[in-house]
C-alpha positions, 0 to 999 in steps of 0.5 A: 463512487469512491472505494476509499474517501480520507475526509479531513484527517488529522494525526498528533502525536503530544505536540506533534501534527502528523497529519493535518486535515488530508482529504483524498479519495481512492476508487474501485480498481485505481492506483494512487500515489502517494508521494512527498519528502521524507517526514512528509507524513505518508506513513503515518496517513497509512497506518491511520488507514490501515488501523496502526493509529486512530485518527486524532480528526477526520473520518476514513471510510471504505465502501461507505463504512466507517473504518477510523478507529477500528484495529488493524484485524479489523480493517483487513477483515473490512477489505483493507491489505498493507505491506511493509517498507521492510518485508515483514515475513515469516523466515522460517516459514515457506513461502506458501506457508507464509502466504497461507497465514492470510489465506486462513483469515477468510477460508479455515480448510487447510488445503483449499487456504494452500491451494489459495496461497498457490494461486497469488504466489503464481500472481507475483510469480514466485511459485517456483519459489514456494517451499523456499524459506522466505528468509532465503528470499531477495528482497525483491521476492520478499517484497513480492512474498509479502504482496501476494500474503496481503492479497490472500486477505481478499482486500478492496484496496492495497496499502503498499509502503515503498514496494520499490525501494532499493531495487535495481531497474529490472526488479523496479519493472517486475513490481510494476507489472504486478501492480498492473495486474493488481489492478486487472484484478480490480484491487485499487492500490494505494502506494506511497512511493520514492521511485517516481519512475515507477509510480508515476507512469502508472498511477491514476492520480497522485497526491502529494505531502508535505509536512503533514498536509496535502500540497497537491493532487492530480493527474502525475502530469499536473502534479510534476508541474506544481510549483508547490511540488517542485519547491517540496522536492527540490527547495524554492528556486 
C-alpha cells in the first residue's frame, strides 16, 4: 500500500501550468527521486505536498488521508518533514537549540524535547556540533542541521530539496549515507535532486519532470534509458 499517492495533480499560477496532472506514489520506507531540468516544476509538486501551495486539481493523500489543501503546520502534524534548497536555520541558535524547535511540535517537556533533538543530531552526526551557532555551520552541516530539524517533527515521509547541491564527492557521500539510514528507519524519503550520482544508485524508483509533467517513472535503470529522459536532459539528438 502506498504511504504518499500524488493523483493527477495540477498547479497554476494565472496563466502559468506548474504542474499538469502528476500522478506517482511513494511507499512505506522507499526513496524516490524526483528528477527533471530546471523549471521542470519539482518545487512547486513540493510545496503542494508539503502544503506551501493548494493544488489548483488533483488529490495528495498520506496514509489514506487527504492532505491537498491543508497548511504547511498541518501537513507536518500529518507526517509530512521538508528541508530547503538553502538550509533554512536559525543562526543564532544552536544546533540542539535548532533541532529542538521541531521536537516541541509533538513533546512540549523541555528536557526530554533536548534529549530528542540530541538523539537525531547523533543520526546525521553533528553531535559534536550541538552548541555551535548553526550560523558557524558549513553548508554541508547546515544542510544535515536542517535534516535532523525535519525528523524530530516525527514524519512518515521526508520532502528533501536538493540536499546534495553544491557539495564536494566526500560530503555527497555523507548525505547518502544518512538518507540510508532514513530509510533503516522506515521514513520514506522524497528527494528532488540534480546530483544524479547520488540519488541514483539509492532510490527505489524515480520519477522524472518536464515542463510541468511527468515524462517517465521506473527503476533508475529504465529511467537512465528513456528516450524521452534523455532528449529532457540533453535535447533531441
Amino acid at each position: 500500500m502506498s504511504l504518499l499517492q500524488v493523483n493527477q495533480v495540477s498547479k497554476r499560477f494565472g496563466g502559468l501550468t506548474a504542474n499538469e496532472n502528476v500522478s506517482f506514489s511513494v511507499g512505506t520506507g522507499q526513496i524516490v527521486g524526483l528528477i527533471g531540468p530546471n523549471g521542470a516544476g519539482k518545487t512547486t509538486l513540493f510545496n503542494c505536498v508539503a502544503g506551501f501551495f493548494a493544488p489548483s486539481a488533483g488529490t495528495i493523500t498520506l496514509g489514506g488521508r487527504s492532505i491537498a489543501g491543508l497548511p504547511p503546520e498541518a501537513c507536518a502534524r500529518a507526517g509530512v518533514g521538508r528541508t530547503f534548497q538553502i538550509a533554512r536555520t536559525f543562526g543564532s541558535m544552536t544546533a540542539c537549540e535548532n533541532v529542538m524547535t521541531a521536537a516541541m511540535l509533538s513533546q512540549r517537556h523541555v528536557g526530554r524535547a533536548r534529549e530528542r533533538a540530541m538523539d537525531w543530531l547523533a543520526f546525521v552526526n553533528l553531535d559534536r556540533f550541538a552548541d555551535k551557532p548553526a550560523a558557524s555551520m558549513t553548508i554541508s552541516e547546515q544542510r544535515r542541521l536542517a535534516v535532523a530539524r525535519a525528523l524530530a517533527i516525527q514524519p512518515k515521509i521526508l520532502l528533501m530539496d536538493e540536499v546534495m547541491a553544491g557539495l564536494n564527492p566526500s560530503e555527497v557521500r555523507e548525505a547518502v549515507d544518512v538518507v540510508l539510514r532514513i530509510r533503516e528507519y522506515g521514513i520514506a524519503c522524497l528527494i528532488v535532486e540534480h546530483v544524479l550520482e547520488g540519488i541514483m544508485p539509492i532510490a527505489d524508483k524515480i520519477v522524472v519532470l518536464d515542463r510541468g509533467s511527468k515524462i517517465a517513472e521506473g527503476t533508475p535503470a529504465e529511467v537512465s534509458n528513456d528516450p524521452h529522459v534523455i532528449a529532457a536532459y540533453l535535447g533531441d539528438a
